[in-house]
C-alpha positions as CSV (number, residue, x, y, z in Angstrom):
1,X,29.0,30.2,0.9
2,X,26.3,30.5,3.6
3,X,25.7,34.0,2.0
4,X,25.1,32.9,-1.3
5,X,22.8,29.5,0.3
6,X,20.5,31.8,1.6
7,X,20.5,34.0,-1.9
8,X,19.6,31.0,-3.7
9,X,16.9,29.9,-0.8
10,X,15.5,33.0,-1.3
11,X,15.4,33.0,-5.3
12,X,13.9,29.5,-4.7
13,X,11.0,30.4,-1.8
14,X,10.6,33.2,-4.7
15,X,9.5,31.0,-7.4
16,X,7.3,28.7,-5.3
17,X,5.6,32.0,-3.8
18,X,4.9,33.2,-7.6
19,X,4.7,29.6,-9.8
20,X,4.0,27.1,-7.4
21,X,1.5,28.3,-4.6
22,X,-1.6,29.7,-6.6
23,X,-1.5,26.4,-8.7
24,X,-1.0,23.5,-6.6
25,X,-4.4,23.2,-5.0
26,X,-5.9,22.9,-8.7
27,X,-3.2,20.5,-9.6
28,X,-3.6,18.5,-6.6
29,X,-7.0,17.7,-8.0
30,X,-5.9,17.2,-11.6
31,X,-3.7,14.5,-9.6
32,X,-0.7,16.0,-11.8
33,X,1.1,18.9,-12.1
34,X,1.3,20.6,-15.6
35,X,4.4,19.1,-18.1
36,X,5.7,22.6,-18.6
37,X,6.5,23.2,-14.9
38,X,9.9,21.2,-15.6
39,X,10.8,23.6,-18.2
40,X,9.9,26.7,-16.0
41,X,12.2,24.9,-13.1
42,X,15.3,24.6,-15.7
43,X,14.8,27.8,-16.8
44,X,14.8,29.0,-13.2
45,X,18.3,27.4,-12.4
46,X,16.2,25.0,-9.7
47,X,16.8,21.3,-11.8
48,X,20.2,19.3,-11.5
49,X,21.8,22.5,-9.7
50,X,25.1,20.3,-8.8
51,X,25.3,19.3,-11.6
52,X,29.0,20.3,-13.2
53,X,28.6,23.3,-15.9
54,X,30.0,21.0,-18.4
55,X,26.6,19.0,-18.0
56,X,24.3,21.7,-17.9
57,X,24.1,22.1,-14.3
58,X,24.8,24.9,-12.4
59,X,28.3,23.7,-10.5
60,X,27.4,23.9,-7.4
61,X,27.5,21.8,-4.3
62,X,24.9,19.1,-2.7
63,X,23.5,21.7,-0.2
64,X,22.2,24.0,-2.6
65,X,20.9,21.6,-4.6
66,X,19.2,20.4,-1.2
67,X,18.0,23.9,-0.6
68,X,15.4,23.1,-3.7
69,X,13.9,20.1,-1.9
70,X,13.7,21.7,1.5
71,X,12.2,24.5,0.6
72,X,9.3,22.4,-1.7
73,X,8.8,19.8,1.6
74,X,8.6,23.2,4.3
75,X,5.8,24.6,1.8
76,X,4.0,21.0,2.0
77,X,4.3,20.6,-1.7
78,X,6.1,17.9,-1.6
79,X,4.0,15.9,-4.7
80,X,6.4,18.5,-6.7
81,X,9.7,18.3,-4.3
82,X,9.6,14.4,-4.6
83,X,9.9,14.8,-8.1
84,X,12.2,17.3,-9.2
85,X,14.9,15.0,-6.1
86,X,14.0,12.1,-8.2
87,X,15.1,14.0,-11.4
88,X,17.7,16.0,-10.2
89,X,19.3,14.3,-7.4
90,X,19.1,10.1,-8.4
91,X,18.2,9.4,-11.8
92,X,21.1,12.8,-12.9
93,X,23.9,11.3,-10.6
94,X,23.0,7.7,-11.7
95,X,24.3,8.5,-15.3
96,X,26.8,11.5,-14.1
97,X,28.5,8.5,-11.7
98,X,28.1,5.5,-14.0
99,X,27.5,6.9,-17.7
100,X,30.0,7.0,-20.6
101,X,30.7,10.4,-21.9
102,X,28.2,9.9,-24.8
103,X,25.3,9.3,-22.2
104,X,26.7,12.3,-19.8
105,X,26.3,14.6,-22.9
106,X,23.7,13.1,-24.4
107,X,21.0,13.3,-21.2
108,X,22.4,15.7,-19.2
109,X,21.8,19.3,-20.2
110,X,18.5,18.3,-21.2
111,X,17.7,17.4,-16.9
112,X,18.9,20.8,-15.9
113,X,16.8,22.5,-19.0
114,X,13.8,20.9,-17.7
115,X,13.5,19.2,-22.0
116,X,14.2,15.5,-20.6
117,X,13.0,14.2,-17.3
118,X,14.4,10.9,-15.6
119,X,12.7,8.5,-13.8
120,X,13.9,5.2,-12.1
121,X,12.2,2.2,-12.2
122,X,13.5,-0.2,-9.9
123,X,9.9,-1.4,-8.0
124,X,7.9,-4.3,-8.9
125,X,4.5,-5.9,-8.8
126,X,6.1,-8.7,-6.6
127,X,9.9,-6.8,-6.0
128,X,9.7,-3.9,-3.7
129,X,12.4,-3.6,-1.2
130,X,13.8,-7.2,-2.0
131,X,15.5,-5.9,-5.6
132,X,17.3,-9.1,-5.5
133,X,13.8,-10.4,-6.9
134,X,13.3,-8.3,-9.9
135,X,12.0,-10.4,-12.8
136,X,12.3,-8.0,-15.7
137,X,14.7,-9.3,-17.8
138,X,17.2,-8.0,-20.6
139,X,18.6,-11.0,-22.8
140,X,21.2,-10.2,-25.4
141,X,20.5,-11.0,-29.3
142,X,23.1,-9.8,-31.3
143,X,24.6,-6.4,-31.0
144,X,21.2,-6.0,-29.0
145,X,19.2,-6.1,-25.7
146,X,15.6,-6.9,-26.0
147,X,13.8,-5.9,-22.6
148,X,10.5,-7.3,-20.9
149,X,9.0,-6.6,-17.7
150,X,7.0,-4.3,-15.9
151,X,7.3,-2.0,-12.9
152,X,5.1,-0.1,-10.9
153,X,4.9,3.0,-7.9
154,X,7.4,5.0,-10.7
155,X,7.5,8.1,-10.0
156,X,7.6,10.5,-13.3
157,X,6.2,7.8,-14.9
158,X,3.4,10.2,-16.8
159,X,6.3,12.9,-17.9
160,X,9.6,11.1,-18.3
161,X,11.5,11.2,-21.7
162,X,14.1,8.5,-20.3
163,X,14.3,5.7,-17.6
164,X,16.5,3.8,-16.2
165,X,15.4,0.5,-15.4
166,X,16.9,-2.7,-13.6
167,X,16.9,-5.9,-15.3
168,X,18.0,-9.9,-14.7
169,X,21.0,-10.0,-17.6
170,X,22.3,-13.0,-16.2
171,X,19.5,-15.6,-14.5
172,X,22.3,-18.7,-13.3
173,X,23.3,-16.0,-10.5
174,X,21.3,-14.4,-7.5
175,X,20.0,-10.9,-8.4
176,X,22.7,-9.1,-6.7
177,X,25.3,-10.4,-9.5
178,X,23.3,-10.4,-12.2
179,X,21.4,-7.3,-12.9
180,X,22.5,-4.2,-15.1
181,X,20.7,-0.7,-15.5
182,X,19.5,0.2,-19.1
183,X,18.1,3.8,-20.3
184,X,15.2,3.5,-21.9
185,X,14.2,6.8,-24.1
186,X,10.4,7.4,-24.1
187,X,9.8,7.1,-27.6
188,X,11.6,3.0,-28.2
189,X,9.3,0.8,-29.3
190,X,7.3,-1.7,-26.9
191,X,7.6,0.9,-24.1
192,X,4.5,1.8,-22.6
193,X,2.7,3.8,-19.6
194,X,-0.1,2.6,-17.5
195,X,-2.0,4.7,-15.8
196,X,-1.1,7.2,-13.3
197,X,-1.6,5.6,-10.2
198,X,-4.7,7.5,-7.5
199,X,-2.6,7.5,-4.0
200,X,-3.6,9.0,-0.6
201,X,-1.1,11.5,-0.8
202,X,1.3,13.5,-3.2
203,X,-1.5,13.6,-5.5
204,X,0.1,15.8,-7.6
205,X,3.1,13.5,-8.5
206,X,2.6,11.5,-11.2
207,X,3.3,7.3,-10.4
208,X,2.6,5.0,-12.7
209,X,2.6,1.9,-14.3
210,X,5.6,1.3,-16.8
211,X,5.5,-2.1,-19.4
212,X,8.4,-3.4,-21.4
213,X,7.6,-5.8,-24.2
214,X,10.5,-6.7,-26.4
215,X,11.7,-3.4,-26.6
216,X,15.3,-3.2,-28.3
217,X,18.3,-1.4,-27.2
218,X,21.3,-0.5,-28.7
219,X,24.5,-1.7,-26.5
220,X,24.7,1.8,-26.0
221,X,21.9,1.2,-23.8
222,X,23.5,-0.1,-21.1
223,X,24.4,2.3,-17.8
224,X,27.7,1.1,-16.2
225,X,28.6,-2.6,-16.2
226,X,27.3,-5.0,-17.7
227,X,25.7,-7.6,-14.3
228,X,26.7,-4.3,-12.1
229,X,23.6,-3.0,-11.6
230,X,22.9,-3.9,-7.9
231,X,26.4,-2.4,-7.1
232,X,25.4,1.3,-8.6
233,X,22.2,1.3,-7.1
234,X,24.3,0.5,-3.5
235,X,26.7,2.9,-4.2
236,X,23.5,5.5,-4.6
237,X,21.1,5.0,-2.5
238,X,23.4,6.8,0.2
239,X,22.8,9.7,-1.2
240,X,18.9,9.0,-2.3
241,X,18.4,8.3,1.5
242,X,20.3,11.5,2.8
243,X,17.8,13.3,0.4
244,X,14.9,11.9,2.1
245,X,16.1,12.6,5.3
246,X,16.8,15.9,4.4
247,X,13.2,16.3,2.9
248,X,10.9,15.0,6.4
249,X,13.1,17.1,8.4
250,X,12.2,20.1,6.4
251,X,8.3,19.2,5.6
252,X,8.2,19.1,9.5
253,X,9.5,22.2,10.2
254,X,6.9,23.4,8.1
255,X,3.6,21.9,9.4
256,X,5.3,23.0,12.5
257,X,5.5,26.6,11.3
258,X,1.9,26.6,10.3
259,X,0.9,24.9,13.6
260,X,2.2,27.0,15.9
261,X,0.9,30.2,13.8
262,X,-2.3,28.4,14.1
263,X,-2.2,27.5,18.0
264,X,-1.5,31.3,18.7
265,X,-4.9,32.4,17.0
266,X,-7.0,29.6,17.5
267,X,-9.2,30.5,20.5
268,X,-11.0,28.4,23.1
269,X,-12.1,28.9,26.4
270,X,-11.9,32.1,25.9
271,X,-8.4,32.1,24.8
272,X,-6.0,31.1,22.9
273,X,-5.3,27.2,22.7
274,X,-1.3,28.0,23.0
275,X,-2.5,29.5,26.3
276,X,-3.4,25.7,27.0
277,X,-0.5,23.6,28.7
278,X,-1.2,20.6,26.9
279,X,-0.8,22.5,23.4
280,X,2.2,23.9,25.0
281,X,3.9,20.6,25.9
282,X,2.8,19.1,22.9
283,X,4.7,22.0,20.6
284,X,7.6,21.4,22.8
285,X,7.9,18.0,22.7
286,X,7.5,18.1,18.8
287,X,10.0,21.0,18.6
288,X,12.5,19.4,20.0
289,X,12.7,16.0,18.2
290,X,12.5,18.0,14.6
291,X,15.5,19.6,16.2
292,X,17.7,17.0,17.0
293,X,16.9,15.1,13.6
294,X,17.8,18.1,12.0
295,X,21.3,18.1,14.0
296,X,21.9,14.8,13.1
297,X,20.7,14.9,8.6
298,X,22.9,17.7,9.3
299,X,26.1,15.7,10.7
300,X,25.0,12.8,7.9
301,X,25.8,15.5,5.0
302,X,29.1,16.3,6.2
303,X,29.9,12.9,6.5
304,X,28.8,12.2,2.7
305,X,30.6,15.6,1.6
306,X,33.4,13.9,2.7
307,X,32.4,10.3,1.1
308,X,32.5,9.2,4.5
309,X,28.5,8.3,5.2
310,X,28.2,4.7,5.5
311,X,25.1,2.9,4.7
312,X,24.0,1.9,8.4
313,X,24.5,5.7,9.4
314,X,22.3,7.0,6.6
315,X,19.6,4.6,7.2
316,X,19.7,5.8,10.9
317,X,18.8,9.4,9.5
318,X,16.2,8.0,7.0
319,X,14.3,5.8,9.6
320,X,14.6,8.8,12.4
321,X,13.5,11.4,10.2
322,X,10.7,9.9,8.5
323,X,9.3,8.2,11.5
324,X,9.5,11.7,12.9
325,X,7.9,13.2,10.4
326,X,4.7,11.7,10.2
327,X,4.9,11.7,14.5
328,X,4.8,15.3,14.0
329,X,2.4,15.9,11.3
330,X,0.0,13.7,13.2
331,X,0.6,15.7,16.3
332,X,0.3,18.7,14.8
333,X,-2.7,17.7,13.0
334,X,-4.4,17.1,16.4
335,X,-4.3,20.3,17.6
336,X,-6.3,21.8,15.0
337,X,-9.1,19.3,16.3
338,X,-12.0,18.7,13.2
339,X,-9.9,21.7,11.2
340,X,-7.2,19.7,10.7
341,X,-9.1,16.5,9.1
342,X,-10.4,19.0,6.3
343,X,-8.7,19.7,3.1
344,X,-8.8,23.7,3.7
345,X,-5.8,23.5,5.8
346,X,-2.6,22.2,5.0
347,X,-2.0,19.9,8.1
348,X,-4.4,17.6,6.5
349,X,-2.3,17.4,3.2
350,X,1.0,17.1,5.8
351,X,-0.4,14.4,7.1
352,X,-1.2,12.0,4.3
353,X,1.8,13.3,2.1
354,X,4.4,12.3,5.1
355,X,3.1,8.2,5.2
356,X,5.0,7.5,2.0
357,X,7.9,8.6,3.5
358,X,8.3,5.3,5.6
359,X,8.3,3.2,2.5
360,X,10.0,4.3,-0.5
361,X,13.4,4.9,-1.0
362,X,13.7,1.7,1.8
363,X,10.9,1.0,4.2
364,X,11.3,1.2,8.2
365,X,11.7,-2.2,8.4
366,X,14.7,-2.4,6.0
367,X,16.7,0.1,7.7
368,X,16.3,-1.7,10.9
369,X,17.7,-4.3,9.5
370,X,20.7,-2.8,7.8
371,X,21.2,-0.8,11.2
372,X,21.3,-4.2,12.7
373,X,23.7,-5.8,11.0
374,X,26.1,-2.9,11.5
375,X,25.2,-2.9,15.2
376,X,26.1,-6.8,15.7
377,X,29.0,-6.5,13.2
């Protein structure tokens, strides 16, 4: 299996090399990468690759589908990584976990073609990482659900052909027994996009706006059980946090690659600055805690192979790693002095792309607390 990992890596460092690299500056400017890039990653084997063959995918396991993201984050193109793990590796397993056959069949081949891309769309003008206060509602009429609400920070907002969105179906109980998740296709009625949102990093992600005004969905609509929403997103985010985890540790290797590269011909005083003990010490200490996070995102995806990884556990990796990520890109951004506040070298891009990281998917300060509650259990 490791043989055939490092096959795939290969194929996939292949594609970047030749489809990604040359364009991404220019897309980075566009703020969004080209619509088409999802059908080149299909037809590349790269979308929904543990997906089962029935689906679509490609049948194999949750490392090689991890191999896609880590090798996107250790390029630093992570505005295209962060989008292809929220197609492939939430928004997929959301309906291969909780859909009916029809949806399975219906959505699925399409995500590893690269013909229908998913987004989630969970976040709120006034619900972030409280989703017990979402406020978009879904009331039944009929054999019907008629949907309004808005959401924001969505990413594959711009490009999406279906959505899965959380909704109040039941407003006598607290959010956490009575929300359900409902796919939306792009094309319903009273669904519309904002604008792509203009963010200090990941520029060339698209995240937008999303507004739902009466917009009617069959019963066939509705993803899992009906008032079960906040159970499925639970039961996911276990994985969606791995993922992350799995992502800073790579995008730090990375900018640590190109810093030491850079630290070995940089010159000053006469030589160069990895001649310096304080450069020295600085790449060592930095070495070393990418290490041991990467020992430990490592232990966390045995764990979940198994279905063992427990939710304080994972948010342990997602606050280490991500904290650690943006330690080293700023770390590594100092040694490349004035250089590495300019756009010409990819520490700066490192650096702004990694402060997301301590927010989405669960901020800091929410892992804390769920770490806390298992450590005073």
């Amino acid at each position: 299996m490791n043989e055939e990992l490092e096959l795939f890596r290969e194929n996939v460092r292949r594609f970047i090399e030749r489809e990604i690299a040359p364009h991404y500056e220019q897309w980075e400017r566009d703020e969004i990468f080209p619509r088409e890039m999802w059908n080149k990653l299909g037809e590349q084997g790269l979308l929904c690759v543990d997906l089962p063959d029935e689906y679509g995918g490609a049948g194999a396991t949750f490392p090689f589908s991890m191999v896609v993201l880590e090798e996107f984050s250790r390029a630093n193109f992570g505005a295209l990584g962060g989008p292809i793990t929220v197609h492939s590796d939430i928004v997929a397993h959301y309906i291969l976990n909780n859909g009916c056959e029809e949806q399975k069949r219906k959505y699925l081949p399409g995500f590893a073609s690269g013909e229908c891309v998913g987004a989630v769309a969970m976040t709120e003008p006034g619900a972030g990482s409280d989703l017990q206060g979402v406020r978009t509602t879904a009331k039944r009429e009929g054999d019907e659900w008629v949907l309004n609400g808005s959401k924001t920070f969505i990413t594959n907002g711009q490009h999406c052909d279906v959505v899965i969105v959380v909704a109040r179906t039941n407003l006598e109980v607290s959010g956490a027994k009575g929300s359900s998740l409902f796919l939306v296709d792009r094309d319903t009625p009273g669904f519309s996009r904002g604008r792509n949102l203009e963010k200090i990093g990941l520029h060339a992600s698209d995240t937008s706006e999303l507004f739902f005004e009466d917009v009617r969905l069959p019963a066939s609509a509705l993803l899992g059980e009906l008032d079960g929403g906040f159970a499925v997103l639970m039961k996911e985010l276990p994985r969606e946090r791995l993922v992350l985890a799995l992502g800073a540790v790579a995008a730090a290797e990375g900018v640590m690659t190109e810093a030491v590269a850079y630290c070995k011909q940089r010159q000053a005083f006469g030589a160069p600055i990895a001649a310096l003990q304080n450069t020295r010490f600085k790449l060592a200490e930095l070495a070393t805690k990418v290490r041991v996070n990467r020992a430990f995102v490592l232990e966390c995806t045995q764990l979940y192979l198994r279905g063992e990884l427990d939710a304080a556990t994972v948010s342990m990796a997602k606050l280490a790693s991500t904290e650690m990520q943006g330690e080293v890109a700023d770390g590594c951004l100092q040694l490349y002095g004035g250089y590495g506040y300019m756009r010409e070298y990819g520490v700066s891009r490192a650096f702004v792309d990694a402060r997301v990281q301590r927010i989405y998917g669960g901020t800091s300060e929410i892992m804390k607390e769920l770490i806390s509650r298992a450590v005073l259990a």
